[in-house]
C-alpha atoms as a printed R data frame, in Angstrom:
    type eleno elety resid chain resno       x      y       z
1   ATOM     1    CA   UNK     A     1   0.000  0.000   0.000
2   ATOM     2    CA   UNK     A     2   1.374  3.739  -0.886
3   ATOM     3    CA   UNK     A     3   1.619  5.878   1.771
4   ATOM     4    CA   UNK     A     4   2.681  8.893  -0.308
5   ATOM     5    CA   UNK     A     5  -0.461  9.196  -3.302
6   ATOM     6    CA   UNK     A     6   0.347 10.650  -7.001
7   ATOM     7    CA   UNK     A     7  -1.548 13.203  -7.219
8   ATOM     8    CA   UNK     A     8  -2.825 13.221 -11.166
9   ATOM     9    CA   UNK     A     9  -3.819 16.061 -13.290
10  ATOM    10    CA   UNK     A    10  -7.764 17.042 -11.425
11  ATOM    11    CA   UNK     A    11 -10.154 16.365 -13.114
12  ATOM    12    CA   UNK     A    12 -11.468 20.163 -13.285
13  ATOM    13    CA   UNK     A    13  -8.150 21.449 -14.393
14  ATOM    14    CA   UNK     A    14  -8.237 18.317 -17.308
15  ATOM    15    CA   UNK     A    15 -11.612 19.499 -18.455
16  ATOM    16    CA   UNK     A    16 -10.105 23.325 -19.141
17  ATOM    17    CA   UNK     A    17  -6.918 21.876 -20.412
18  ATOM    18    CA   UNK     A    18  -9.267 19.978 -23.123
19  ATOM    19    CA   UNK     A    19 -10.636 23.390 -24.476
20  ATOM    20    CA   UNK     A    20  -7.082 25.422 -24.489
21  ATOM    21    CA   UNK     A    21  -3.708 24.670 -22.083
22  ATOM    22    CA   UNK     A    22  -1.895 26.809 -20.145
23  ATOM    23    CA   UNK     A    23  -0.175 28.754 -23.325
24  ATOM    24    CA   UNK     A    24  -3.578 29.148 -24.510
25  ATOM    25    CA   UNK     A    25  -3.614 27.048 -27.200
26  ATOM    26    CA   UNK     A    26  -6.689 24.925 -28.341
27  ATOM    27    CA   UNK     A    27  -6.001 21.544 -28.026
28  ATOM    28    CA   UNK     A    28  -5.222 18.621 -31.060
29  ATOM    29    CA   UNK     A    29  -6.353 15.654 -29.860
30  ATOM    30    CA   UNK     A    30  -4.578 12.422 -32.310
31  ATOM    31    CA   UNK     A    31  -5.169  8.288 -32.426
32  ATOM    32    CA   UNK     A    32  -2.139  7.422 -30.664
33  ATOM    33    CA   UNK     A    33  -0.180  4.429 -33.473
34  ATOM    34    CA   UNK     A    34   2.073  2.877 -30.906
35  ATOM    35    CA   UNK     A    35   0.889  3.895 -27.318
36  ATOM    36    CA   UNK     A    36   3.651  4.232 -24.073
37  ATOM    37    CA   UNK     A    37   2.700  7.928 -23.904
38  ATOM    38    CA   UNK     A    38   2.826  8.966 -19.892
39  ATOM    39    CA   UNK     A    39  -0.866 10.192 -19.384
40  ATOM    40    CA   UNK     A    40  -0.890 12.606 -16.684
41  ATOM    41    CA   UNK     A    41  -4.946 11.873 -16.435
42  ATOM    42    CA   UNK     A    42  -4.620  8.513 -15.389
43  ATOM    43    CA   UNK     A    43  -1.437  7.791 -14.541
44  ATOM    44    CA   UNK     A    44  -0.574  5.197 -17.181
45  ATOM    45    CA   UNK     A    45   1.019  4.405 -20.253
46  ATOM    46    CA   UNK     A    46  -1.527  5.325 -23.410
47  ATOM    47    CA   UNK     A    47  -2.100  1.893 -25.396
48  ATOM    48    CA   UNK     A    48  -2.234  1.825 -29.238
49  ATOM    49    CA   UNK     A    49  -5.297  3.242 -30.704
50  ATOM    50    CA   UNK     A    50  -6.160  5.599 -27.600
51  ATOM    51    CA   UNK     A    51  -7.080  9.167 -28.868
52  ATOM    52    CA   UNK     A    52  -4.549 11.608 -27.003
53  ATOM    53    CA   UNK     A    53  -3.332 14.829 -26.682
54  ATOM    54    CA   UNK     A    54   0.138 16.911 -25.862
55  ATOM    55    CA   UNK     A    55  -1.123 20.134 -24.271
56  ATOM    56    CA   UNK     A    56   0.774 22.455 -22.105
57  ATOM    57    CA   UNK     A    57   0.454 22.263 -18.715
58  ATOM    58    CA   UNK     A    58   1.766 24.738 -15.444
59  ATOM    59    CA   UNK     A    59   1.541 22.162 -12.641
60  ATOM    60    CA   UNK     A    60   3.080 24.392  -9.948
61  ATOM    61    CA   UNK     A    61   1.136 28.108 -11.227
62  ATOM    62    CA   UNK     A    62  -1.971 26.174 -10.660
63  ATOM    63    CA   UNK     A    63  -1.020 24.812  -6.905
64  ATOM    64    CA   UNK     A    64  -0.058 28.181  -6.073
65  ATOM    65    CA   UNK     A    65  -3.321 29.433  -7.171
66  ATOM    66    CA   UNK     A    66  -5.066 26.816  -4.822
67  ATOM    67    CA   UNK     A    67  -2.413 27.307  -1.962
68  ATOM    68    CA   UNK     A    68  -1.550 31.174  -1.990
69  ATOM    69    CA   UNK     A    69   2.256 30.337  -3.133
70  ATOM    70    CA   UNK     A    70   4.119 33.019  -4.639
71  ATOM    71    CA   UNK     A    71   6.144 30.805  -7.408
72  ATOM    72    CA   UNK     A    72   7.438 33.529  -9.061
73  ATOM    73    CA   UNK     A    73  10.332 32.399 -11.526
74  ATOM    74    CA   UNK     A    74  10.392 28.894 -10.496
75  ATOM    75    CA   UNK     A    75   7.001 29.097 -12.210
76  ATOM    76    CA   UNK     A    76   7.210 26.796 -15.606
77  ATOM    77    CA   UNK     A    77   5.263 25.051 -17.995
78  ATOM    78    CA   UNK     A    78   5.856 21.884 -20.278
79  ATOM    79    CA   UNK     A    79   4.076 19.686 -22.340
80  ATOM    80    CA   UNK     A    80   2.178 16.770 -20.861
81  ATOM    81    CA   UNK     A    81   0.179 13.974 -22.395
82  ATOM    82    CA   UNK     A    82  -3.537 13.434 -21.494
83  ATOM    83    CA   UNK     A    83  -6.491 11.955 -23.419
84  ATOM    84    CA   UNK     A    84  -8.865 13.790 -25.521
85  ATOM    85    CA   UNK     A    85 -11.525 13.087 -23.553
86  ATOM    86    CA   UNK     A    86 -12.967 12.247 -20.128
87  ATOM    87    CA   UNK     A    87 -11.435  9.017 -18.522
88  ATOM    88    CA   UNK     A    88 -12.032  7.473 -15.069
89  ATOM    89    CA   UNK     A    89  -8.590  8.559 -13.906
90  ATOM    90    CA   UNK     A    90  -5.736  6.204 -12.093
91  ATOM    91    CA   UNK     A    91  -6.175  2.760 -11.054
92  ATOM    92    CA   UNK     A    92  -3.266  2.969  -8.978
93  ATOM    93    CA   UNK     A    93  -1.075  0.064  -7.253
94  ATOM    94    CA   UNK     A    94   2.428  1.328  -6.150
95  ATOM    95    CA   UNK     A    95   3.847  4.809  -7.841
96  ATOM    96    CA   UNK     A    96   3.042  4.950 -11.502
97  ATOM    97    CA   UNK     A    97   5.882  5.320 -14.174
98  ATOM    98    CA   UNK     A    98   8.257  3.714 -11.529
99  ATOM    99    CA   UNK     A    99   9.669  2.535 -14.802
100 ATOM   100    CA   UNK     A   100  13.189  4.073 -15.163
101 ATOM   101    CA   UNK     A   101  14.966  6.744 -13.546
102 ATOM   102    CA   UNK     A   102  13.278  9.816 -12.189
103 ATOM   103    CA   UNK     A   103  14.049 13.454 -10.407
104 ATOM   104    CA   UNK     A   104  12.155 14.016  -7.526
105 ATOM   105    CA   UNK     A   105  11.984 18.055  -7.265
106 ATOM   106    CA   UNK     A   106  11.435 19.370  -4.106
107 ATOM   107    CA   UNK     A   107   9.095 22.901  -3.489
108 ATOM   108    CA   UNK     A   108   8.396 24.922  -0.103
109 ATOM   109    CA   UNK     A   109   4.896 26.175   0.652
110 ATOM   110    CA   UNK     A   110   6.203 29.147  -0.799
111 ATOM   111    CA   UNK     A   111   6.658 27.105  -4.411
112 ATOM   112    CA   UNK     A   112  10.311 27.521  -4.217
113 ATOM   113    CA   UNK     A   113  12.961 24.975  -5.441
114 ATOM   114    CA   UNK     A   114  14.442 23.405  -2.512
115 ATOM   115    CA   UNK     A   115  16.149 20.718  -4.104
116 ATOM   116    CA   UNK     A   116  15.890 17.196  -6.496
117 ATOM   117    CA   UNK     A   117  17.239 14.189  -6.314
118 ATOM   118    CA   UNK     A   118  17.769 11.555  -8.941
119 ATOM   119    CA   UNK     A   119  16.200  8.320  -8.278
120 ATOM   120    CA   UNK     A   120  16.295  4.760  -9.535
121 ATOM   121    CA   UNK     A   121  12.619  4.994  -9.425
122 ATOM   122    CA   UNK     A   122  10.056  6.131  -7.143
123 ATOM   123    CA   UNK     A   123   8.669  4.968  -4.192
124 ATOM   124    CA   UNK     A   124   7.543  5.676  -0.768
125 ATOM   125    CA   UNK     A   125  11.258  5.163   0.628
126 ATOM   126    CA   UNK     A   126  12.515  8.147  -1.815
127 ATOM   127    CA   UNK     A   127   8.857 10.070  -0.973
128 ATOM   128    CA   UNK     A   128   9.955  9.514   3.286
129 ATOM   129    CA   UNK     A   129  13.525 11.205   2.967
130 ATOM   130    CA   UNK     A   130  12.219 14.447   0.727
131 ATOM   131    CA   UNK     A   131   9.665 14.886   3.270
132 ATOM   132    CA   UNK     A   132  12.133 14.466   6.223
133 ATOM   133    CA   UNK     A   133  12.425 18.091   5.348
134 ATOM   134    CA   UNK     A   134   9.808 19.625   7.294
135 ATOM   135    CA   UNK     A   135  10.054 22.677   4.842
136 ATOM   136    CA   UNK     A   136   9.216 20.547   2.064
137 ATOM   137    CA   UNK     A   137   5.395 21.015   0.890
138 ATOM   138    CA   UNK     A   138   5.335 19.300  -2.617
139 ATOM   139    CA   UNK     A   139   7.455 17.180  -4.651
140 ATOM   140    CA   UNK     A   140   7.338 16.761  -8.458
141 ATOM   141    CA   UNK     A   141   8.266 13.545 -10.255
142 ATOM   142    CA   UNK     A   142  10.150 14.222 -13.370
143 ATOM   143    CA   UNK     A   143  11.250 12.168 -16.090
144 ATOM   144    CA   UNK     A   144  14.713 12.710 -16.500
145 ATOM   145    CA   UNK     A   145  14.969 12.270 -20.330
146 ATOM   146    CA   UNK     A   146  12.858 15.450 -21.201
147 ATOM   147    CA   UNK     A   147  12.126 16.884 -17.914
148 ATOM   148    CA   UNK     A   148   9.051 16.741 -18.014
149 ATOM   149    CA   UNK     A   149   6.603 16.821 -15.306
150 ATOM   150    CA   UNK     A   150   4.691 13.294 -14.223
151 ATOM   151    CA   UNK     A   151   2.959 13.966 -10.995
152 ATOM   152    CA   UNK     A   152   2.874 15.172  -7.605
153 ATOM   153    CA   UNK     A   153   2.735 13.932  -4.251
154 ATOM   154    CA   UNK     A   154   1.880 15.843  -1.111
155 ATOM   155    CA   UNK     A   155   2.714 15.101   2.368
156 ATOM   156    CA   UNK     A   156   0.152 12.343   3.573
């Protein structure tokens, strides 16, 4: 059982990001030929077939706006895959994408960088030490290849 819970993309923020993403652009939903896209929906690897879409997407602006953080330059946004439309979101057992190497970025409550650390993959051991940080309010998994953001975890 995890005792630190991905956090996916909410399902309100989804729904906006399906009509234009955080750069404002509309979105282009495509068929998806050969599927292992990281949906940030559902947590999960996008199988052959499934209609997706690359959209833009400001994870930490938007927790700011629901937490009062001030951001300011470590704000940043990146492209993230989710489906075109509406889908029952994770079916979690264990930490999704636990699949290769990942950077575990660390934020205050005031959404500032405190910190990452590369790990083998994640899991509630590597979750336990970046919160052993009492300063620590959020952590961001990141693939390392690209960057790119995966999900979030809060402090249980």
């Amino acid at each position: 059982m995890t005792t630190y819970i991905p956090r996916p993309v909410p399902p309100a923020v989804l729904k906006e990001l399906r009509v234009a993403d955080d750069a404002g652009r509309p979105m282009a939903p495509v068929t998806d030929d050969e599927g292992g896209a990281p949906l940030r929906c559902c947590l999960r690897r996008s199988a052959p077939g499934e209609r997706i879409a690359l959209v833009s997407y400001a994870p930490l602006r938007r927790w700011a706006a629901r937490t009062g953080a001030r951001p300011g330059a470590y704000d940043e946004q990146g492209p993230v895959f989710i489906h075109a439309e509406e889908c029952a979101g994770p079916d979690l057992d264990g930490h999704p994408f636990a699949d290769a190497h990942r950077t575990l970025r660390r934020y205050s409550a005031e959404g500032h960088i405190l910190g990452g650390e590369l790990v083998d993959a994640p899991d509630d051991d590597a979750f336990r030490k970046a919160f052993d940080d009492p300063a620590v309010a959020l952590v961001h998994v990141r693939a390392v290849e690209y960057g790119c953001f995966l999900y979030e975890v809060g402090r249980p």
